[in-house]
Each structure stands twice: as C-alpha cells, then as structure tokens.
C-alpha positions, 0 to 999 in steps of 0.5 A, a space after each residue: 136093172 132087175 132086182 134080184 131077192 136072196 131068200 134063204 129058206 132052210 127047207 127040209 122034207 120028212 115022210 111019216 109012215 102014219 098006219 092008222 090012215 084008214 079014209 078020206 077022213 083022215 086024211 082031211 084030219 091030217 090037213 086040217 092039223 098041218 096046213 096052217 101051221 107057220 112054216 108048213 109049205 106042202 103036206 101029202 097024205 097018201 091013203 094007199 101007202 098010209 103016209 105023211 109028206 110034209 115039205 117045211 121051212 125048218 127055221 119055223 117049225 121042226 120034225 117034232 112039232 109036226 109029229 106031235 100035231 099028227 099024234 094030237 089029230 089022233 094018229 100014230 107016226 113013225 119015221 
C-alpha cells in the first residue's frame, strides 16, 4: 500500500513590472529581498523585460507583502 499526502497548497503567481532594473545588481537586490521569505516558492527577475515573477504560497504571504519588500529593496512595482 503506497501512501498517499493530500497537500493543499493555495499558490498564486504575480508579475510586477519593476522599470528601474537596471543590472545584475539589482536583480541580486531583489533575490535577496524575496528568496527567504515563508512562502516564496520561485521568484524570476528578468532584466531585459524589467520584471518581477514571484510564484507563492498565498496562505503564507500575500500580493502586498512581497510588493513592499520589493519597494523596501529600493524599486518601483507595479502590477
């Protein structure tokens, strides 16, 4: 008999456009600010298209919060 888990995990995706990516530094910036937060399962920063990917567990964290933590890395999101 295999076990079986029944998981549910409320995960939500949002894409910030961020137009002041402007290096690697900043997209380290960002990680450093995103990775470790509960919840957070992926983020994506793409410096050509200046944007923000962030996949979470919206049980954990919300929109808002991760916003806020990109504005307190010094950017401007917008959705």
């Amino acid at each position: 008999m295999s076990a079986r888990y029944n998981c549910t995990v409320n995960l939500k995706e949002t894409v910030w456009w961020t137009p002041d990516i402007s290096c690697e530094g900043c997209v380290r910036s960002i990680h450093r600010a995103l990775d470790d937060v509960d919840g957070v399962q992926q983020v994506e920063v793409d410096l050509l298209q200046k944007t923000v990917r962030v996949v979470y567990d919206a049980q954990r964290v919300d929109e808002a919060q991760l916003q806020h933590l990109i504005e307190e890395a010094g950017f401007t999101p917008s959705l």
